[in-house]
DOFI-598744 format. One line per 4 residues: number of its first residue (from 1); their letters; for each residue x, y, z of C-alpha. Coordinates in nm, 4 decimals, decimal comma, always signed. Example, Ala and Ser with C-alpha at 12.3 -4.5 7.8 and 13.67 -1.06 7.14 Angstrom:
2
1 = as = +1,2300:-0,4500:+0,7800 | +1,3670:-0,1060:+0,7140
//
This chain:
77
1 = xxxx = +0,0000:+0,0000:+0,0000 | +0,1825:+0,3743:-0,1224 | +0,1526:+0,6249:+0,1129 | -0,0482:+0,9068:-0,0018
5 = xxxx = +0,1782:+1,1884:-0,1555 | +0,1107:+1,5453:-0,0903 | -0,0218:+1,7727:-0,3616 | +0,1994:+2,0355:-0,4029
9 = xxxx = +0,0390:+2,2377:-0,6888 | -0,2896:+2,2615:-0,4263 | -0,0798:+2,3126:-0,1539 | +0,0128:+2,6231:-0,2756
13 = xxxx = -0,3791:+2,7404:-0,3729 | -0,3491:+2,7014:-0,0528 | -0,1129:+2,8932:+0,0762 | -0,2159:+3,1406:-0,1551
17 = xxxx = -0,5840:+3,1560:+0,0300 | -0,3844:+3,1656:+0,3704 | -0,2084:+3,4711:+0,2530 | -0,5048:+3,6278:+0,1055
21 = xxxx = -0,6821:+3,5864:+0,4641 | -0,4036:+3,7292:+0,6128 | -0,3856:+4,0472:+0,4671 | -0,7876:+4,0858:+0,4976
25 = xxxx = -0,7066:+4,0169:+0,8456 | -0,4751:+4,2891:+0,8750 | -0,6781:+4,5622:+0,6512 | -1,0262:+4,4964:+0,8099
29 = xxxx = -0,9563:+4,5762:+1,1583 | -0,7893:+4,8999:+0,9716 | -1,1129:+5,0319:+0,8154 | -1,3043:+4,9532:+1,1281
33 = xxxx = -1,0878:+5,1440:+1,3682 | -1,0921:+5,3840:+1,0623 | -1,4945:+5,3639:+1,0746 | -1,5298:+5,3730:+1,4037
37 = xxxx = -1,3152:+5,6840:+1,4864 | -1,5038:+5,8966:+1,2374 | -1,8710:+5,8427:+1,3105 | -1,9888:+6,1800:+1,2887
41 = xxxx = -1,8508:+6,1399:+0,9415 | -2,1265:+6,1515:+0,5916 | -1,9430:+5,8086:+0,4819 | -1,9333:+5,6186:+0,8644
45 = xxxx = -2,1812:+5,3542:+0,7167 | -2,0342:+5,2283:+0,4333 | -1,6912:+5,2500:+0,5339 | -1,8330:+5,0336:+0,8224
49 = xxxx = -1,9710:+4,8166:+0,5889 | -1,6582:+4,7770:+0,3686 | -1,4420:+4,6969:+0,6745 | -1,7543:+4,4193:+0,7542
53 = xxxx = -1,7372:+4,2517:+0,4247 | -1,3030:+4,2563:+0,4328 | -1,3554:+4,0798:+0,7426 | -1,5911:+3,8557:+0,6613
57 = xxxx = -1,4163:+3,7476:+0,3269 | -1,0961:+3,7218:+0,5660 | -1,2447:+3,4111:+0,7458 | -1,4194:+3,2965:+0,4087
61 = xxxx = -1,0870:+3,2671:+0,3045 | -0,8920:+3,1178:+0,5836 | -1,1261:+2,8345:+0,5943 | -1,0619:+2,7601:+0,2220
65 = xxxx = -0,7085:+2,8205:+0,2576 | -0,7615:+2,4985:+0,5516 | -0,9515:+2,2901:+0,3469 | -0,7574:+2,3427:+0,0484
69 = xxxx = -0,4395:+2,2593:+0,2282 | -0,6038:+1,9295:+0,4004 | -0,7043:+1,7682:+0,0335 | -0,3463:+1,8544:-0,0228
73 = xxxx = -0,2140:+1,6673:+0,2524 | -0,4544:+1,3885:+0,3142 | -0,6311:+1,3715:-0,0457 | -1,0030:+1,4729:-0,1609
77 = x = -1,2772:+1,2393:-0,0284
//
């Protein structure tokens, strides 16, 4: 019985997801403090959104990054 082999090529789509999520990670927080400091400000709301959606698309993307890396490692099922 071969061991299973790790996929290298998704490996790195993953990595690449990872490092998406990361910068999200660092930006969102950004454009909230951002938002948050300015709230007598005509654009408060959708700056507040924007810095919402970054961080949502920052976990969207770390969990894809995950999966993406585990089919890499331990193959699709």
């Amino acid at each position: 019985m071969e061991p299973n082999r790790t996929d290298k090529k998704l490996l790195g789509k993953g990595v690449q997801y990872m490092a998406i999520a990361l910068i999200c990670m660092f930006i969102s927080p950004v454009v909230l403090h951002s938002s948050f400091k300015n709230q007598d400000h005509p654009y408060y709301i959708p700056v507040l959104i924007v810095g919402l959606v970054i961080g949502g698309f920052a976990i969207f993307m770390a969990f894809r990054g995950l999966k993406t890396m585990m089919d890499a490692f331990f193959g699709k099922k």
